[in-house]
VEXDREN-2710 file (C-alpha; in Angstrom, 1 decimal):
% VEXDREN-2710
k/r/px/py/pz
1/UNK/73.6/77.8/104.3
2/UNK/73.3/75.6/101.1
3/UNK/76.7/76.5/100.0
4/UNK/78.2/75.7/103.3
5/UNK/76.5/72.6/103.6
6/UNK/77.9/71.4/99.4
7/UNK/81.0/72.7/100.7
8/UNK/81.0/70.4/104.2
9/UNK/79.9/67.2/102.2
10/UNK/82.6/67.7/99.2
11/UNK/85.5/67.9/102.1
12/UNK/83.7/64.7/103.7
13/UNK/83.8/63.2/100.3
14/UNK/88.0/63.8/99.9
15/UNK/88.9/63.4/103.4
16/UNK/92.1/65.9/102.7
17/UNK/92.1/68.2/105.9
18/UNK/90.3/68.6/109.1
19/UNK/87.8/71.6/108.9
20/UNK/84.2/73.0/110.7
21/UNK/82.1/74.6/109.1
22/UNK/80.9/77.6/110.9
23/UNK/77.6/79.7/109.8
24/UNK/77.2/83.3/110.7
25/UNK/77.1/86.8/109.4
26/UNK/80.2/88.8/108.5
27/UNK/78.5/91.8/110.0
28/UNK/77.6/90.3/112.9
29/UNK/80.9/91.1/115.2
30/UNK/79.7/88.6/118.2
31/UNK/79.2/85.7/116.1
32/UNK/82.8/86.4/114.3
33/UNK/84.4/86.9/117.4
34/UNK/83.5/83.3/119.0
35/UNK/85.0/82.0/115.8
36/UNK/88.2/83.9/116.0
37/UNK/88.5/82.7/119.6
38/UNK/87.6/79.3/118.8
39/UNK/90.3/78.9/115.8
40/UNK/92.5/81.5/116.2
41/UNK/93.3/81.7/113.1
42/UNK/97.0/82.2/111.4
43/UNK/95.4/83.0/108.1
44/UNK/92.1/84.9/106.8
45/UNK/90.9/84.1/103.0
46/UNK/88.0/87.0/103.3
47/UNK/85.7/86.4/99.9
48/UNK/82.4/86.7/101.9
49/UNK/80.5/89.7/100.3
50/UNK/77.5/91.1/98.5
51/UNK/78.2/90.9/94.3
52/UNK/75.5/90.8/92.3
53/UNK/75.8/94.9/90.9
54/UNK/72.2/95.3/90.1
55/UNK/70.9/94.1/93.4
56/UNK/73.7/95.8/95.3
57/UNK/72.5/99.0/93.6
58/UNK/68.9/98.1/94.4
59/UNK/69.8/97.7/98.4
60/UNK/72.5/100.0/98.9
61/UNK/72.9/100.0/102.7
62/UNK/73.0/96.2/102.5
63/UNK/76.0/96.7/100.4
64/UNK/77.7/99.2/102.6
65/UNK/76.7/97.4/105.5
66/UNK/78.2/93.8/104.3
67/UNK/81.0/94.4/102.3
68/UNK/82.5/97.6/104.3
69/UNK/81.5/96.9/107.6
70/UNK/81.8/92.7/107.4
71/UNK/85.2/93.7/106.0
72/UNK/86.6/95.9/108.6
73/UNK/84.9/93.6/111.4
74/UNK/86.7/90.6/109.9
75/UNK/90.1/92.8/109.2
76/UNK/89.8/94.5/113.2
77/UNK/89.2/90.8/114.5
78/UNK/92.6/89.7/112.4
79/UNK/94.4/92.2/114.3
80/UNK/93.3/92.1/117.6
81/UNK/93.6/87.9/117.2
82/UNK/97.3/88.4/116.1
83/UNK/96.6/86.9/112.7
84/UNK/99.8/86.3/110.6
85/UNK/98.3/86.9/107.0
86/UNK/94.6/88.5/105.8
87/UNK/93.5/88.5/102.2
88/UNK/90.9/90.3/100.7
89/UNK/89.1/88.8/98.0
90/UNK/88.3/92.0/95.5
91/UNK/86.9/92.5/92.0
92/UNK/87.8/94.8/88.8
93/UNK/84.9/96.6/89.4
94/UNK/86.6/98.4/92.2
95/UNK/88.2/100.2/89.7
96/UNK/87.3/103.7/89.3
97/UNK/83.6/101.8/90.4
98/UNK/80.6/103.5/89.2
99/UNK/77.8/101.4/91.2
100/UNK/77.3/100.8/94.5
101/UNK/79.3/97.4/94.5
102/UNK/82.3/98.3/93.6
103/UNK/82.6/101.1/95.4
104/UNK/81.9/99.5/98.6
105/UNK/84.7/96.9/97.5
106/UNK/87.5/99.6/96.7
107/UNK/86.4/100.8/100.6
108/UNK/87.2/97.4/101.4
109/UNK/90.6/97.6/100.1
110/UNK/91.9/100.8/101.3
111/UNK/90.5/99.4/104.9
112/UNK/93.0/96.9/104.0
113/UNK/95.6/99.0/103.2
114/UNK/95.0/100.7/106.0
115/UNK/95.2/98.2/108.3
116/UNK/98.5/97.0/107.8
117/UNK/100.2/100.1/109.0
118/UNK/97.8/100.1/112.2
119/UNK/99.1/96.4/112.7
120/UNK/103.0/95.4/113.4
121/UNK/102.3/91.6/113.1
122/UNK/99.3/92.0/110.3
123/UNK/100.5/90.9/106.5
124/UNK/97.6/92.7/104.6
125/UNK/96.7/92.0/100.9
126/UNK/93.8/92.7/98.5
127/UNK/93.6/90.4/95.6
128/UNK/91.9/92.0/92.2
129/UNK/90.4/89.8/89.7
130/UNK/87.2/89.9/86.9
131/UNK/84.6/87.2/86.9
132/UNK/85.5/83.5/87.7
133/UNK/83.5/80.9/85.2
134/UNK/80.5/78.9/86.9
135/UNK/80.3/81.0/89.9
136/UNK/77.5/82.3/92.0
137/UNK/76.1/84.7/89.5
138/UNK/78.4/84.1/86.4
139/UNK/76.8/85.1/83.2
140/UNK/77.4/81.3/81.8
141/UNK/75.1/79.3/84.0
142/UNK/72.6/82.4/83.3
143/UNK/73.3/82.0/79.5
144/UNK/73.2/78.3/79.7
145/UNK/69.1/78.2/81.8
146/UNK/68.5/80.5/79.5
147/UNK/69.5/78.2/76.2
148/UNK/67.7/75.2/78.2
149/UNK/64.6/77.4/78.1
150/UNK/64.6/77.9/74.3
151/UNK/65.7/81.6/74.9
152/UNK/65.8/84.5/74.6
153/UNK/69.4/84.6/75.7
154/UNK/69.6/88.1/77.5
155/UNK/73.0/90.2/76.5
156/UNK/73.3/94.0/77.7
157/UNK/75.3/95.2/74.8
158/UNK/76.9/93.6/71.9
159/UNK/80.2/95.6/72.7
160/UNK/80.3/94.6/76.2
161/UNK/83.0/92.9/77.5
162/UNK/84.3/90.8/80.6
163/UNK/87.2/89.3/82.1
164/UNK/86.6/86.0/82.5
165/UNK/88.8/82.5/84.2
166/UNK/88.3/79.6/85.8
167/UNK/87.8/78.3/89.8
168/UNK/91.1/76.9/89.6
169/UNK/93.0/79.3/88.4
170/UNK/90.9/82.4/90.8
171/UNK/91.9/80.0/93.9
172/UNK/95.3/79.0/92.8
173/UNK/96.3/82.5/91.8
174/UNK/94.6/83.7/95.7
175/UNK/96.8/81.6/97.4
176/UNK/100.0/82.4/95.4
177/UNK/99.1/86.6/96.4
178/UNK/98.7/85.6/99.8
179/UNK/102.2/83.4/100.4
180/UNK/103.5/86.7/98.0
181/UNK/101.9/88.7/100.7
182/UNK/103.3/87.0/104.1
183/UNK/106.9/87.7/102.5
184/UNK/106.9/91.3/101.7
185/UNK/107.3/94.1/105.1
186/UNK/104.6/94.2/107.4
187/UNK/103.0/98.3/106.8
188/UNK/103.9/97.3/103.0
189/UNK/100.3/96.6/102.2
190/UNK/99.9/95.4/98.1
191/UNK/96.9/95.4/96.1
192/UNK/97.9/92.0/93.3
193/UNK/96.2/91.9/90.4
194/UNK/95.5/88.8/88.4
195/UNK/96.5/88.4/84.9
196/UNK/93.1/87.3/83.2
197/UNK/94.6/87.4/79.5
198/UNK/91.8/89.4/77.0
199/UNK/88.4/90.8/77.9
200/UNK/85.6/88.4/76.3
201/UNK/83.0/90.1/74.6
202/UNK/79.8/88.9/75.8
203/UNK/77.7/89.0/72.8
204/UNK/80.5/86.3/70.8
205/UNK/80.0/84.2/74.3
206/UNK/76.4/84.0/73.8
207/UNK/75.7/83.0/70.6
208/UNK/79.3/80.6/70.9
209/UNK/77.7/79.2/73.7
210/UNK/74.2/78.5/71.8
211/UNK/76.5/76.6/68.9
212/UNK/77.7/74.4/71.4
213/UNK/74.5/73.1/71.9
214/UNK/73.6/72.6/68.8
215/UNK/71.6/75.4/67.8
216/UNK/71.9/78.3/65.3
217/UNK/71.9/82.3/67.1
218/UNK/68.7/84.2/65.9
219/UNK/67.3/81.8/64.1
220/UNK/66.9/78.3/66.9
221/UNK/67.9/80.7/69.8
222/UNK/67.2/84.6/69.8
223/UNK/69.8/86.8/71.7
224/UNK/67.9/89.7/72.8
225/UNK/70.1/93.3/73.7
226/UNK/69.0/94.4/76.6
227/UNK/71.0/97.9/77.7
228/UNK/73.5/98.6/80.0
229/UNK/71.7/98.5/83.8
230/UNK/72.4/101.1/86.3
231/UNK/76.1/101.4/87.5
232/UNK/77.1/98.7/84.8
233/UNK/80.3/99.4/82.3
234/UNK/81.0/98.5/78.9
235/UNK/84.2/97.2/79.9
236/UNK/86.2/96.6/83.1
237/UNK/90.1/97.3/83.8
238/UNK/92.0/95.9/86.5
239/UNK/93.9/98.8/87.1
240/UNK/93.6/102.7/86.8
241/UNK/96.2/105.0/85.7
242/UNK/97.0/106.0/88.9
243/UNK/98.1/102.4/89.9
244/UNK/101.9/101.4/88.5
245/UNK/102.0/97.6/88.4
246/UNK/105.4/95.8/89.1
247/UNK/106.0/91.7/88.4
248/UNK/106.1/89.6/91.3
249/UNK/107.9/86.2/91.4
250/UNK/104.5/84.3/90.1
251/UNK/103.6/84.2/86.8
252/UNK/100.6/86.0/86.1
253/UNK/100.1/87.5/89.5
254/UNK/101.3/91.4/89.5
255/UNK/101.4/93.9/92.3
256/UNK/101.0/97.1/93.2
257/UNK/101.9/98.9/96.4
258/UNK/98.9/101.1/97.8
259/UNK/100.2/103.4/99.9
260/UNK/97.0/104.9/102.2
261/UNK/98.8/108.8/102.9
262/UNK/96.3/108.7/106.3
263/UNK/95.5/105.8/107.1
264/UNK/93.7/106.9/110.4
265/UNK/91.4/109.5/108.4
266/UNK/90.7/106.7/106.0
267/UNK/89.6/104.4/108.9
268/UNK/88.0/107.1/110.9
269/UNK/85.7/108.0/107.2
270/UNK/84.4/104.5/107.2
271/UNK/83.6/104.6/110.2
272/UNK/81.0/107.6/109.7
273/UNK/80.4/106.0/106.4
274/UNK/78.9/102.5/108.7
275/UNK/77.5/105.0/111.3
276/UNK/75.2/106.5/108.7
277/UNK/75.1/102.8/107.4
278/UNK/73.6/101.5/110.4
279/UNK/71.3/104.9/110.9
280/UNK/70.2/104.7/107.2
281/UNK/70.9/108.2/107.0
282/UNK/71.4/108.6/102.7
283/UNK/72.3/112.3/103.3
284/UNK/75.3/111.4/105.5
285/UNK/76.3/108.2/103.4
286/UNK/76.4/109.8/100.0
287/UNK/78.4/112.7/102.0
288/UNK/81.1/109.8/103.7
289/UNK/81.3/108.2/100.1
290/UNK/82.2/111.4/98.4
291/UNK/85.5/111.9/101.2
292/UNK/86.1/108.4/100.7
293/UNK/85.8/108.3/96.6
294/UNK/85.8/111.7/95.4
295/UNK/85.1/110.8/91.6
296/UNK/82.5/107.7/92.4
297/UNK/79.1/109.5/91.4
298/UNK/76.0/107.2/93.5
299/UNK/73.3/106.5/91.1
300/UNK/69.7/107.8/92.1
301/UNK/68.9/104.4/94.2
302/UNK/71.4/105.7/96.9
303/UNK/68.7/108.4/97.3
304/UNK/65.9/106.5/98.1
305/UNK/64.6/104.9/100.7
306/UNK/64.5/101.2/100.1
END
């Protein structure tokens, strides 16, 4: 509500477009559907979604519920509204995911995937990127409360490292993969992929971060090591080795075409996978995840009930 409310008084401020700001719940089909009637909409920018790892891996159905189902009602509603062009907002953690989070958000793209060959008028895309800087949930403003504090400045591991750029270049580079996307054949569904330069390692962040204010690391400002939390990597790719990327006309933005072999047993596994979802069956989810993502092993919160 708070965001939506910044976000309503900053396009008052600029006076650049018309716009209404509409609150509701992805995974509330009812509510989505009065707005798809109401704006009928030639293009869908879908970014709403659950990312916070540990707390997605703490609430597991939430994160199933939100970011598989609030996709596929967004991406049915595109469809049935004759929607020119839908983009999904993804994240390098959907890459061979090992929490809960990015699991749910590699679902999220093959139901995109998927979609475009259920759809003759659909242009479906998922667009891939790492962390953007000053976000909700962005390690900097974490880093920076912390400093403010007088610290400890909390790092997992001094060899961990991020992919890291700015709200700029995230929305720019969006909009480039969708207009990319309206262009290429309808069924010919792409997963883009962001260039985002070098991983940062998060330690040198930290303790570069304390210089800047003025301070010396472990000495003014301790940084404490923490350990990797459930479902979290060292490192993050944008790509697995099953995934050939090609060059698109943009710089920086590259593509690759993921072709769903079934796309109706994809669809009809989600489905089960939201049906247990919505039953809060664990048995049957952690059975729907493994024929959606054979390799993606559910850490032990899956198995209780929270």
């Amino acid at each position: 509500e708070y965001n939506l409310y910044l976000s309503d008084q900053n396009l008052s401020h600029e006076k650049l477009c018309k716009w209404k700001g509409y609150l509701g719940d992805i995974g509330d089909e009812t509510r989505m559907r009065e707005i798809f009637e109401l704006e009928q909409p030639d293009i869908v920018l879908h970014a709403a979604a659950l990312k916070h790892v540990t707390l997605s891996e703490l609430n597991p159905v939430e994160a199933i519920k939100t970011n598989v189902g609030g996709t596929s009602n967004i991406i049915n509603l595109a469809t049935e509204y004759n929607t020119d062009s839908f983009t999904l907002i993804s994240t390098d953690k959907a890459v061979s995911p090992s929490n809960i989070m990015g699991a749910t958000k590699r679902i999220a793209e093959m139901a995109t995937l998927a979609a475009a060959t259920q759809s003759p008028s659909l242009s479906a895309c998922a667009v891939r990127f790492g962390n953007v800087l000053a976000s909700t949930g962005s390690v900097v403003p974490l880093f920076e409360s912390q400093i403010r504090r007088g610290g400890p400045v909390t790092v997992t591991h001094k060899d961990a490292t991020r992919y890291f750029m700015t709200t700029q270049e995230a929305a720019a580079l969006v909009l480039q993969a969708s207009a990319l996307s309206s262009m290429q054949r309808k069924e010919m569904a792409a997963v883009y992929v962001l260039d985002m330069g070098e991983p940062v390692n998060i330690d040198q962040l930290a303790r570069q971060l304390i210089r800047l204010r003025g301070y010396v690391p472990d000495r003014d400002i301790e940084v404490a090591y923490t350990g990797l939390r459930p479902g979290e990597k060292l490192t993050e790719l944008l790509t697995d080795s099953r995934e050939e990327l090609a060059k698109t006309y943009v710089d920086g933005v590259m593509r690759f075409t993921g072709r769903i072999v079934d796309p109706e047993s994809v669809i009809r596994r989600i489905n089960r996978l939201l049906k247990a979802a919505e039953q809060r069956d664990r048995p049957s989810m952690i059975k729907a995840l493994s024929k959606l993502l054979p390799d993606y092993e559910p850490n032990g919160t899956l198995h209780d009930k929270v």
